[in-house]
Every structure is written in C-alpha cells, then in structure tokens.
N, C-alpha and C positions, 0 to 999 in steps of 0.2 A: 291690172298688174298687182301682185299679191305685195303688202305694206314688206318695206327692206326688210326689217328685224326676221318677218316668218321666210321669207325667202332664202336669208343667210343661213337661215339653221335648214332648208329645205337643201341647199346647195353643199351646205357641212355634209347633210345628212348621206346623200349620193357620192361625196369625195371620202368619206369614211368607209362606206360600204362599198365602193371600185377600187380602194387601195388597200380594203382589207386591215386598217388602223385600229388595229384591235386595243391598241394602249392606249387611246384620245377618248378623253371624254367630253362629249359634248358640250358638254354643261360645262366645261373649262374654258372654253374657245370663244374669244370675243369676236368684235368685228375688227378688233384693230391686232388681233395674234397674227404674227408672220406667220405666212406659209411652209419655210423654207427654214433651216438652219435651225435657231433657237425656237421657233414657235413650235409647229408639226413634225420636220423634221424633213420635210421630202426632199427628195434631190430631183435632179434633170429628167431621170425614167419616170419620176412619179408627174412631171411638168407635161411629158406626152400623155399621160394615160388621163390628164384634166382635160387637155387640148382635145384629146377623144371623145372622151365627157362630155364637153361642151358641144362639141357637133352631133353628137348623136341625142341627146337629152334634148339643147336650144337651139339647134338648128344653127348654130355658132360655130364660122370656120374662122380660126384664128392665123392668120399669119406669122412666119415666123417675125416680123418687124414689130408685131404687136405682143409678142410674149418677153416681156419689158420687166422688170423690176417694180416696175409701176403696179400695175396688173395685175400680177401673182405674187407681189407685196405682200396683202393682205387680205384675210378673206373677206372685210369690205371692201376692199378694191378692186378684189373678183367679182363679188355679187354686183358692183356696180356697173361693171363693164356688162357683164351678160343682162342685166336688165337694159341698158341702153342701147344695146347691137341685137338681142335677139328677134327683131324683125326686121331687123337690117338684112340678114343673110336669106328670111323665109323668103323677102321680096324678088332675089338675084334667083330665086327655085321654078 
C-alpha cells in the first residue's frame, strides 16, 4: 500500500485532472484542505464525478449512505477511506 502522503497527492493528482481544476495548485492543498466550499470549491456534480473516480480507478463503489461530510470532508478523509475500502469492493468482483 503506497505511504498516505504519495497516495494523497496521487489521488489530488486524478481529482485534478477528472475535473479539469485548472486554478489548484497542487502544491497548495493539504491533507486537511476541504473539498468543498472554501477549500476546492467543488460542488454536488463535482461529488459524482469522484464517486466515478473512485470505482473506476479503485475498484471503490460508494454508496449513497457513505458520501458523508466525513468522507469528502477532506482530502485526507478521502484518501483514507479509499485506502481502507479499496479491496473491500475488489473482493464483492
């Protein structure tokens, strides 16, 4: 499992280039920057096009019960989750 830190920026790197955020710079965005509102910016459309993200990159199908505040909080909170589910779902395959 590749160390959190090169992960987060592996997972920034893909939610940058799928949404086309062409004004984030990488190198700005911690682990604890919101997703949403003040951090990124993304709204609800931009929440599906992660949730797609997630299953087609990690094999990670998200519920709607699991796309929480918690979760897409942060982009630590995201990389946490898809590390700890992403062979959850390879196994259900």
């Amino acid at each position: 499992m590749p160390d959190a830190p090169d992960f987060e920026r592996e997972l920034l790197g893909k939610i940058v280039e799928r949404l086309r955020l062409r004004d984030v710079d990488p190198a700005t965005v911690s682990r604890d920057t919101p997703l949403f509102e003040k951090g990124l910016g993304l709204d609800s459309l931009d929440a599906l096009e992660i949730t797609v993200l997630l299953e087609e990159e990690y094999g990670i199908v998200v519920s709607v019960a699991e796309r929480s505040e918690t979760i897409f909080g942060t982009l630590g909170a995201l990389a946490d989750f898809v590390q700890s589910n992403r062979h959850r779902d390879l196994k259900k395959r």
